[in-house]
NUDREN-125756 format. One record per residue: residue number from 1; x, y, z of N, C-alpha, C, O in turn. Coordinates in Angstrom, 1 decimal. Layout:
N
+-----+--------+--------+--------+--------+--------+--------+--------+--------+--------+--------+--------+--------+
: num :     nx :     ny :     nz :    cax :    cay :    caz :     cx :     cy :     cz :     ox :     oy :     oz :
+-----+--------+--------+--------+--------+--------+--------+--------+--------+--------+--------+--------+--------+
: NUM :      X :      Y :      Z :      X :      Y :      Z :      X :      Y :      Z :      X :      Y :      Z :
...
+-----+--------+--------+--------+--------+--------+--------+--------+--------+--------+--------+--------+--------+
END
This chain:
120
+-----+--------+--------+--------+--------+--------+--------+--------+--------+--------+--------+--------+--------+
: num :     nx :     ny :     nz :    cax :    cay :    caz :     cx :     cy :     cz :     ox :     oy :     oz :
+-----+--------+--------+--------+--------+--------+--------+--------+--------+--------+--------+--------+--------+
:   1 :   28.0 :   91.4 :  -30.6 :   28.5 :   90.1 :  -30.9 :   27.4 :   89.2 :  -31.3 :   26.5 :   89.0 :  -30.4 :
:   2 :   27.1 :   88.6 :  -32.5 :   26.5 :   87.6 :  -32.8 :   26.4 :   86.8 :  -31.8 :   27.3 :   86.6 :  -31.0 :
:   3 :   24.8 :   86.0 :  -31.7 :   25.1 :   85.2 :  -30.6 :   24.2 :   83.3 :  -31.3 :   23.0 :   83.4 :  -31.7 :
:   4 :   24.6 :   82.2 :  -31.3 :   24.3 :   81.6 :  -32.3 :   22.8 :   81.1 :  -31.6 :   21.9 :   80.8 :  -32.3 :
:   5 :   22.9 :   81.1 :  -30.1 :   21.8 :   80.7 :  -29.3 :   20.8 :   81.2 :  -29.3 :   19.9 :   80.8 :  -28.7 :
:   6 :   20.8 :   82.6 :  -30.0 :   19.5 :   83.4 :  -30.3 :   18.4 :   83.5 :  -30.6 :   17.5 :   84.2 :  -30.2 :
:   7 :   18.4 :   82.2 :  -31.9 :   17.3 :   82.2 :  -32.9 :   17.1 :   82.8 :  -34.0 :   16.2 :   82.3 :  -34.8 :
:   8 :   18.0 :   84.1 :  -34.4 :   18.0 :   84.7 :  -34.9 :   18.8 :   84.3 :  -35.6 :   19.7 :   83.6 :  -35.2 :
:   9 :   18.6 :   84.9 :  -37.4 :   19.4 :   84.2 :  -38.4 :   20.9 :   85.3 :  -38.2 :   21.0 :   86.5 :  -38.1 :
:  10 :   22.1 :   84.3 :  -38.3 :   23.3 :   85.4 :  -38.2 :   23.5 :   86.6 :  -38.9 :   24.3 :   87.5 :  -38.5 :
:  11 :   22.8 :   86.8 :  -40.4 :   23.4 :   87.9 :  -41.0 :   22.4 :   88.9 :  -40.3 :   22.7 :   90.1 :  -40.1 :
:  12 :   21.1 :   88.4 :  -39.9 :   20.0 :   89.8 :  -39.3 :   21.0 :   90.2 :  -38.3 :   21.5 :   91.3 :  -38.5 :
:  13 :   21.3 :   89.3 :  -37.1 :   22.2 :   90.3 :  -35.9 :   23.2 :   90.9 :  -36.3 :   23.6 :   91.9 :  -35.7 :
:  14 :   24.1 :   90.3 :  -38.0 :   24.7 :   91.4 :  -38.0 :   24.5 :   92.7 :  -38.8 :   25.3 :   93.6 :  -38.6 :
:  15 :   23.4 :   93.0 :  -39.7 :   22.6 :   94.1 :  -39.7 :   22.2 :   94.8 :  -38.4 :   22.1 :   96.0 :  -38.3 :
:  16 :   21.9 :   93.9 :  -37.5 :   21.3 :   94.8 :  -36.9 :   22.5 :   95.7 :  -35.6 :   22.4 :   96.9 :  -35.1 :
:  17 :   23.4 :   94.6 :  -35.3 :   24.9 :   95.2 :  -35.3 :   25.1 :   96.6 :  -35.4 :   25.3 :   97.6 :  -34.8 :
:  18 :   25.1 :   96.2 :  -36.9 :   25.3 :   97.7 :  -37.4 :   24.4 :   99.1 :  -37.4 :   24.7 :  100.2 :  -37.2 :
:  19 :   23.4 :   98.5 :  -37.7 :   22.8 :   99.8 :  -37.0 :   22.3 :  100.1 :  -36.2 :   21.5 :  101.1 :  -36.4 :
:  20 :   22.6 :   99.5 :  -34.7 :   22.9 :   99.5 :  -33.3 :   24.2 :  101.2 :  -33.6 :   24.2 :  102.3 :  -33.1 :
:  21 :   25.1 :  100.5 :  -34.6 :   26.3 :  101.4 :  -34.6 :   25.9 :  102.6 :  -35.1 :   26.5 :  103.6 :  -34.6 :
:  22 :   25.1 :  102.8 :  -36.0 :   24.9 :  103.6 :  -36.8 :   23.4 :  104.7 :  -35.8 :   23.3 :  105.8 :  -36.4 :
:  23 :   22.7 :  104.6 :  -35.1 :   22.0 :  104.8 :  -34.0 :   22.8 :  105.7 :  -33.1 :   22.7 :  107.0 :  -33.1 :
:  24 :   23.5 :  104.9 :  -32.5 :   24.3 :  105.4 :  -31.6 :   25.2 :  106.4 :  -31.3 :   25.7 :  107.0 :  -30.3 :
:  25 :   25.4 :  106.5 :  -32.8 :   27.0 :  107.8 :  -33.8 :   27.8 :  107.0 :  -33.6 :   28.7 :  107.7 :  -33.2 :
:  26 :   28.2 :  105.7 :  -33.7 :   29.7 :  105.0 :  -33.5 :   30.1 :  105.2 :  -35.0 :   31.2 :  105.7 :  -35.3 :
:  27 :   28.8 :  104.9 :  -36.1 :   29.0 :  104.8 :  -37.2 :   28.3 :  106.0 :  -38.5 :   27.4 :  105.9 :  -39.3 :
:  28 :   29.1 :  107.0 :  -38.1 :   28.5 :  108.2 :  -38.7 :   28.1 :  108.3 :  -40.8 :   28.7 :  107.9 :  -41.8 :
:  29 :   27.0 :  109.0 :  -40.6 :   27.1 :  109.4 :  -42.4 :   28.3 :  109.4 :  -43.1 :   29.3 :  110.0 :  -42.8 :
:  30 :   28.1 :  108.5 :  -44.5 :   29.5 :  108.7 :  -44.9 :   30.8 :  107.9 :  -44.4 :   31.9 :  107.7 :  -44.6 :
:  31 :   30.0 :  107.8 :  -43.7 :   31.3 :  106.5 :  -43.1 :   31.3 :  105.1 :  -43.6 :   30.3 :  104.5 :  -43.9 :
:  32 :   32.7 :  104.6 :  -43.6 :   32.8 :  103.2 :  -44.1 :   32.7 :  102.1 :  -42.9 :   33.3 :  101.9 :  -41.8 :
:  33 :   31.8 :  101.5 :  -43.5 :   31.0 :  100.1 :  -42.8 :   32.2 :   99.0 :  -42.4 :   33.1 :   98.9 :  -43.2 :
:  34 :   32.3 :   98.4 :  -41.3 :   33.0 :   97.0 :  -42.0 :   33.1 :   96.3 :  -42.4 :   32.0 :   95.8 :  -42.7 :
:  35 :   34.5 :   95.6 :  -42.9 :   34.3 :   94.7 :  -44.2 :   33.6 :   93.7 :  -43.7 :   33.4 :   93.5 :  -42.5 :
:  36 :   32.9 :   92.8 :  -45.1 :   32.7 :   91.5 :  -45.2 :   33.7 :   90.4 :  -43.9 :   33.5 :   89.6 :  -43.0 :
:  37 :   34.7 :   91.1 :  -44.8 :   36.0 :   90.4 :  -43.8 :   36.3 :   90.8 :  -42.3 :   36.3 :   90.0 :  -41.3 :
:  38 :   36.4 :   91.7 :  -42.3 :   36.7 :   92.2 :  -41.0 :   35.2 :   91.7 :  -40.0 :   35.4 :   91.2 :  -38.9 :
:  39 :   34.1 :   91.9 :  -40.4 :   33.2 :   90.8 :  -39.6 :   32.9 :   89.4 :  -39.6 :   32.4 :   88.8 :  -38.7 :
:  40 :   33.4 :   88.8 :  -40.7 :   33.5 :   87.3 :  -40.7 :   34.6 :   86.7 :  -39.8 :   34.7 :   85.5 :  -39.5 :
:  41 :   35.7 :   88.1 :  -39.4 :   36.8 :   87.0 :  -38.6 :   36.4 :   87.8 :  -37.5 :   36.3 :   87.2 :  -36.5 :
:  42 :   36.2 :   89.1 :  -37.4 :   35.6 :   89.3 :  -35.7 :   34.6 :   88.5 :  -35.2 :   35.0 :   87.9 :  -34.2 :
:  43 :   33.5 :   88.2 :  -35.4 :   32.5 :   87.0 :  -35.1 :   32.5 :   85.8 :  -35.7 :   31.4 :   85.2 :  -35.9 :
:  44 :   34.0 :   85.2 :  -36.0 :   33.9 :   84.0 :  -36.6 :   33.2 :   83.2 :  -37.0 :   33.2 :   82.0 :  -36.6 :
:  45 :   32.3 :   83.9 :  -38.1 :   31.1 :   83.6 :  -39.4 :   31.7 :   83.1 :  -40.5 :   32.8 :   82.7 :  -40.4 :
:  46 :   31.1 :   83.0 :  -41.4 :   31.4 :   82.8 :  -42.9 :   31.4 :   84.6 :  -43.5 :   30.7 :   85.6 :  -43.2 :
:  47 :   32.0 :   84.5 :  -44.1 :   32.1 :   85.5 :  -44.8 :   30.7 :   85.5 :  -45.5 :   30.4 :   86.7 :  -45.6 :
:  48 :   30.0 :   85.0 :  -45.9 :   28.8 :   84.7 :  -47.2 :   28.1 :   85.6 :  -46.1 :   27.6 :   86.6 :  -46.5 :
:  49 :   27.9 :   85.2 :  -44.7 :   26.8 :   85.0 :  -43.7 :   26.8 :   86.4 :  -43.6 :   25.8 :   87.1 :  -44.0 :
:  50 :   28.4 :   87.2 :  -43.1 :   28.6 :   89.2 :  -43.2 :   27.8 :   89.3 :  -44.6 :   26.6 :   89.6 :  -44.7 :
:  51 :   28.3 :   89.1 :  -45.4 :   27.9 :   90.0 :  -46.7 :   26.4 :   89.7 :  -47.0 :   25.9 :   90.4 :  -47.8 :
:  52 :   25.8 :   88.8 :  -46.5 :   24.4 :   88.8 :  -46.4 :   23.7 :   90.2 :  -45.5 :   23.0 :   91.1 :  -45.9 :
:  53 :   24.1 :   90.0 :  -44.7 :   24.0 :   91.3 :  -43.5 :   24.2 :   92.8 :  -43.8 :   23.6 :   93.7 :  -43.4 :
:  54 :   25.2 :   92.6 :  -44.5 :   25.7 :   94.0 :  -45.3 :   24.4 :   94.0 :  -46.5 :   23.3 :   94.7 :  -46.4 :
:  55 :   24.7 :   93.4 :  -47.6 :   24.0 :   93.3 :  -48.3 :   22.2 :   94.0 :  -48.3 :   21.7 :   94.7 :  -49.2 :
:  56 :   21.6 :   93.4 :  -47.1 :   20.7 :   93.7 :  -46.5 :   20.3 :   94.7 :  -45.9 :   19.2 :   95.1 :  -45.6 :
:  57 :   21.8 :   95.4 :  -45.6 :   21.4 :   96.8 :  -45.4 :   21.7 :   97.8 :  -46.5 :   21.9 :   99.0 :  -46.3 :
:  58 :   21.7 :   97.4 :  -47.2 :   21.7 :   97.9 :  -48.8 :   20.6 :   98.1 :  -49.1 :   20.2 :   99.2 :  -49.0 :
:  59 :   19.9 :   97.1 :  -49.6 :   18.6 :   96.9 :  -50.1 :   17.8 :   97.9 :  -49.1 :   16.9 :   98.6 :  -49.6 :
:  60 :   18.1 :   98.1 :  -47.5 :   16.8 :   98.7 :  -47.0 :   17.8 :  100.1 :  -46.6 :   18.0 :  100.8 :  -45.6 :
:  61 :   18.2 :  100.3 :  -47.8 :   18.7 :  101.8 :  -47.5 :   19.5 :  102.6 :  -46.6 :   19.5 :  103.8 :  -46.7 :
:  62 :   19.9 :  102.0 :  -46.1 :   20.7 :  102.1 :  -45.0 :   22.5 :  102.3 :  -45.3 :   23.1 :  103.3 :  -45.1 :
:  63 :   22.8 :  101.3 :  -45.7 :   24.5 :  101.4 :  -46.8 :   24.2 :  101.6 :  -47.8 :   23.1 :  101.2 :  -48.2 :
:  64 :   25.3 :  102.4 :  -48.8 :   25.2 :  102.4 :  -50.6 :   27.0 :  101.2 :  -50.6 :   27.4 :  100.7 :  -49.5 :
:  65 :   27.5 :  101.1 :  -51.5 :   28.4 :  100.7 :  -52.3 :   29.0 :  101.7 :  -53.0 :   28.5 :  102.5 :  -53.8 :
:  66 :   30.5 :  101.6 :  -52.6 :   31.2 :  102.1 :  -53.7 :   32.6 :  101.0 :  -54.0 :   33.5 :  100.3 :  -53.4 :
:  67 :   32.1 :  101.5 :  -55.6 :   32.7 :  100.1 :  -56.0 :   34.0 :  100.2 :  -55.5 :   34.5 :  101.2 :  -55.1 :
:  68 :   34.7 :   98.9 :  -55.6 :   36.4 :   98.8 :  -55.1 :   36.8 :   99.2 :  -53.6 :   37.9 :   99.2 :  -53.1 :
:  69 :   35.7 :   99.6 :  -53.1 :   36.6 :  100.7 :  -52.0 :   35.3 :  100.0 :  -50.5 :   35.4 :  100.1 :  -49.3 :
:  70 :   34.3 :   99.5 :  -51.2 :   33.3 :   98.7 :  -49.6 :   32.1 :   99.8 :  -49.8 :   31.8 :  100.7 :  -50.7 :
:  71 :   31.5 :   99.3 :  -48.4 :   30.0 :   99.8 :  -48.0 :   30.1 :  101.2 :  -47.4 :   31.0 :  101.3 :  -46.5 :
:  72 :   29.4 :  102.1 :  -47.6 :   29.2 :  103.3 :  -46.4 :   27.8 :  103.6 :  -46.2 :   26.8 :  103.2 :  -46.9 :
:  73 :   27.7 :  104.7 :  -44.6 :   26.6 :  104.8 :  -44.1 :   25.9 :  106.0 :  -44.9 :   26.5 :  107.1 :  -45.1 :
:  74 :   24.5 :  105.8 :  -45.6 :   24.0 :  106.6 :  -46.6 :   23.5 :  107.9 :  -46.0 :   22.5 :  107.8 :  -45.3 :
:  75 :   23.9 :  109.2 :  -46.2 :   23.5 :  110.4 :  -45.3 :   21.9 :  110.7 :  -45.0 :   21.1 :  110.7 :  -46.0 :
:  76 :   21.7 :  110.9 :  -43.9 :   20.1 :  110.4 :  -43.7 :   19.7 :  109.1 :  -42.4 :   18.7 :  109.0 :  -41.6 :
:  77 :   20.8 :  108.2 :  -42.8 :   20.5 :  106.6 :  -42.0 :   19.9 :  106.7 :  -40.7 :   18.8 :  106.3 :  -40.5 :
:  78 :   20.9 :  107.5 :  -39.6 :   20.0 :  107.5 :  -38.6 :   19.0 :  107.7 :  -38.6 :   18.1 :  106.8 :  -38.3 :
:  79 :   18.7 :  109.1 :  -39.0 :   17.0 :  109.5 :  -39.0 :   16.2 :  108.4 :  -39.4 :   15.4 :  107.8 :  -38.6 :
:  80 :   16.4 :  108.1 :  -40.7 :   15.8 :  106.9 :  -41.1 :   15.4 :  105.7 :  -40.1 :   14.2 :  105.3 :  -39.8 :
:  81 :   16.4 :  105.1 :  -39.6 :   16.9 :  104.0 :  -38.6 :   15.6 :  104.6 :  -37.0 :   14.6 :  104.1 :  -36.5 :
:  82 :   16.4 :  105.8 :  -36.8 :   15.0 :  106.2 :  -35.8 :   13.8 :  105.9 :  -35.7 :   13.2 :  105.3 :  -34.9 :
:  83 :   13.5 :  106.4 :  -37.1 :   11.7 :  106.6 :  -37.6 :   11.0 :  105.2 :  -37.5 :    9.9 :  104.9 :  -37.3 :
:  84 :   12.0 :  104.6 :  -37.6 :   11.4 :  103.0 :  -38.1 :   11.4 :  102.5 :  -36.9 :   10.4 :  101.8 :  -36.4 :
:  85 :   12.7 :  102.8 :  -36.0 :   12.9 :  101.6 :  -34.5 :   11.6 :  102.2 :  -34.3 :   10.6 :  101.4 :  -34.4 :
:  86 :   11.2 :  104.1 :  -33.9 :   10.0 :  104.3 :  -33.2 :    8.4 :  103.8 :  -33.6 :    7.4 :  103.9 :  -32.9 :
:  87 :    8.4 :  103.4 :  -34.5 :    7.6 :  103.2 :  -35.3 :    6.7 :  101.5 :  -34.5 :    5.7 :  101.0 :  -34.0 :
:  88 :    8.6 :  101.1 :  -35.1 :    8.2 :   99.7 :  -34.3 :    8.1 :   99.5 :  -32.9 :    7.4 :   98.6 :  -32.6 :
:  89 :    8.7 :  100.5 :  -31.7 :    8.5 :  100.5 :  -30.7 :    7.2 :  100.5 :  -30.3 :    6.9 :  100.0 :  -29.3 :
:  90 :    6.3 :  101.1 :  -31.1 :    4.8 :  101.6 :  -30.4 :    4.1 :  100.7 :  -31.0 :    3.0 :  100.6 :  -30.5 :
:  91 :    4.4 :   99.6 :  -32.4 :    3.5 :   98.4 :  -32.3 :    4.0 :   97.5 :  -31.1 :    3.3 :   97.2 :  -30.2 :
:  92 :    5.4 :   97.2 :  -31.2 :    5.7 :   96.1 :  -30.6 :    5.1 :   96.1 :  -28.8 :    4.5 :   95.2 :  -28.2 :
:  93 :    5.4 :   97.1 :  -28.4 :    5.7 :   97.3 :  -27.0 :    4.4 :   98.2 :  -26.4 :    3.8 :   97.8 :  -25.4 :
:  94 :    4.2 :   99.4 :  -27.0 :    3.1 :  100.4 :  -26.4 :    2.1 :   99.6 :  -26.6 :    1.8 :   99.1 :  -25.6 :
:  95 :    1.3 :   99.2 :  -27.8 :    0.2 :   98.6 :  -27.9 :    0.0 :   97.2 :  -27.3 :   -1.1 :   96.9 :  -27.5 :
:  96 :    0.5 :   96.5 :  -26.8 :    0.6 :   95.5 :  -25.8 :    0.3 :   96.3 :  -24.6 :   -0.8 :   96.1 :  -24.1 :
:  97 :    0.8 :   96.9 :  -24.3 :    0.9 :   97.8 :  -23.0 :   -0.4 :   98.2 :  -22.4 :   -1.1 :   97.6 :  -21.6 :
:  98 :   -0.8 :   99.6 :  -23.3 :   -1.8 :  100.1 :  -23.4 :   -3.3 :   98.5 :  -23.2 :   -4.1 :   98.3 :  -22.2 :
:  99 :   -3.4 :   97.7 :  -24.5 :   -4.0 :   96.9 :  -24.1 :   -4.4 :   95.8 :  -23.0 :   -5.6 :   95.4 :  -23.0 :
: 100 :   -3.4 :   95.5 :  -22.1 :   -3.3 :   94.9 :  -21.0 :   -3.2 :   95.6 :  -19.9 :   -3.2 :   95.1 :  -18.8 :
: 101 :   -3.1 :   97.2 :  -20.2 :   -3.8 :   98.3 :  -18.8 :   -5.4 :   98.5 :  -19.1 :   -6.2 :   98.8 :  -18.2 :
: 102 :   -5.7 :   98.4 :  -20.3 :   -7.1 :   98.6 :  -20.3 :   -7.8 :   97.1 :  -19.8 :   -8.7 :   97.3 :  -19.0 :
: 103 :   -7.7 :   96.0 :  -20.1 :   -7.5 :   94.7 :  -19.9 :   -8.0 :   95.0 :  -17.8 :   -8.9 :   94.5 :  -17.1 :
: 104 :   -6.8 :   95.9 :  -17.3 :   -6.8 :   95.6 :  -15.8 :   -7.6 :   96.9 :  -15.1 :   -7.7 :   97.1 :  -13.8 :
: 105 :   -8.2 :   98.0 :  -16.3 :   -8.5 :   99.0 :  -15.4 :   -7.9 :   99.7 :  -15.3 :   -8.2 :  100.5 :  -14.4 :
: 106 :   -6.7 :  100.1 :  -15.8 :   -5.4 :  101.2 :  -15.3 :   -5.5 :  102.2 :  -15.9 :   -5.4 :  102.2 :  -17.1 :
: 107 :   -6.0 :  103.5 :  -14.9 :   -6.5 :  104.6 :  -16.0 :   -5.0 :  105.2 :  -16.5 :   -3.9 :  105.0 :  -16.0 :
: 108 :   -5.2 :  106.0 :  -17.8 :   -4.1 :  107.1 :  -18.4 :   -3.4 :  107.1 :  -17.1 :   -2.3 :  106.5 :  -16.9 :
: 109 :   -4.1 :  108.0 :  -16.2 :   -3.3 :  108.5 :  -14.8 :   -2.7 :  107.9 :  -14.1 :   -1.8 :  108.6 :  -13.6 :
: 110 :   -2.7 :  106.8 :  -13.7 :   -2.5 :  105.8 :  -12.8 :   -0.8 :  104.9 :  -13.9 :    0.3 :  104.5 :  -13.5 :
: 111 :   -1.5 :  104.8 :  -15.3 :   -0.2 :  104.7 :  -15.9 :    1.0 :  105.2 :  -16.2 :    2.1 :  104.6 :  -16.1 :
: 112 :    0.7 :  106.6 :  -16.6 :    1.8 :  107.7 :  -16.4 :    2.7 :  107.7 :  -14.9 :    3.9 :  107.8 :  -14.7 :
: 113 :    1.7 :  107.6 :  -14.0 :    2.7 :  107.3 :  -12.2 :    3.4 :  105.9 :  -12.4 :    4.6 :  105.7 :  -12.2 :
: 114 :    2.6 :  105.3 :  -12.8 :    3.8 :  103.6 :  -12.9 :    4.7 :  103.8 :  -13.8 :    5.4 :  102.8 :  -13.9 :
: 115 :    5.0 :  104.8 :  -14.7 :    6.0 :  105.0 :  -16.0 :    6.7 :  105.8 :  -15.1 :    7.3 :  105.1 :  -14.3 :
: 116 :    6.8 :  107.2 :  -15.0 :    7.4 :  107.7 :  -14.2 :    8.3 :  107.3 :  -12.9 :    9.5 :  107.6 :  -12.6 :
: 117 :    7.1 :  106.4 :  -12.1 :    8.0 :  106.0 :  -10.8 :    8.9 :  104.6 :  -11.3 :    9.6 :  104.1 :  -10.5 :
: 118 :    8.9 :  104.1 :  -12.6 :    9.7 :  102.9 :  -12.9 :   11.1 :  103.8 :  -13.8 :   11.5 :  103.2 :  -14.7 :
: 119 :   11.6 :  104.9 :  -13.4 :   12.5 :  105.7 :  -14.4 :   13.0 :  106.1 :  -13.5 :   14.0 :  106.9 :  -13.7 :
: 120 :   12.6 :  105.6 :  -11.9 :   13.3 :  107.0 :  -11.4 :   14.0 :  106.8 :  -10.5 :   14.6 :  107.7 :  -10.0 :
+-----+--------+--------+--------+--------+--------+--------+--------+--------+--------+--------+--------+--------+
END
């Protein structure tokens, strides 16, 4: 669900919505996306705001178009979608990490026990 308090511009949450869906297998290869419409009145948006969102995942490869008939998931997407979250996961999050254990002294070993014992 879009959330307006977020900060985030509405068509990104709903890209990213979708490939939340498309991640997960809700929204398999070849499969049809939903409409413009059908997301403008489930999260009572502007229609302009979905098709921005959609649109957006067009350009980054993610949906193709067929004409008359809507958006589908392009075969490939997850993997794709993977490569990238992981990608970003280890700027975003590991390298923070990593540098504020080295920052306190925390050897390799001593980190792997605090990962471990926080999983378990």
């Amino acid at each position: 669900m879009v959330n307006t308090d977020d900060g985030r511009p509405l068509f990104r949450q709903i890209a990213e919505e979708i490939e939340n869906s498309i991640v997960d297998g809700a929204l398999a290869e070849d499969t049809q996306a939903p409409s413009t419409n059908e997301l403008a009145v489930f999260h009572r948006i502007n229609p302009a705001t979905a098709a921005k969102g959609l649109n957006q995942l067009v350009v980054d490869g993610v949906l193709y178009k067929k004409r008359g008939m809507g958006m589908f998931v392009v075969p490939g997407a997850r993997e794709q979608l993977i490569k990238r979250r992981r990608k970003a996961f280890g700027e975003q999050f590991l390298r923070p990490l990593l540098a504020e254990a080295e920052k306190l002294g925390i050897t390799d070993g001593e980190l792997i026990d605090m990962i471990e014992k926080g999983t378990r």
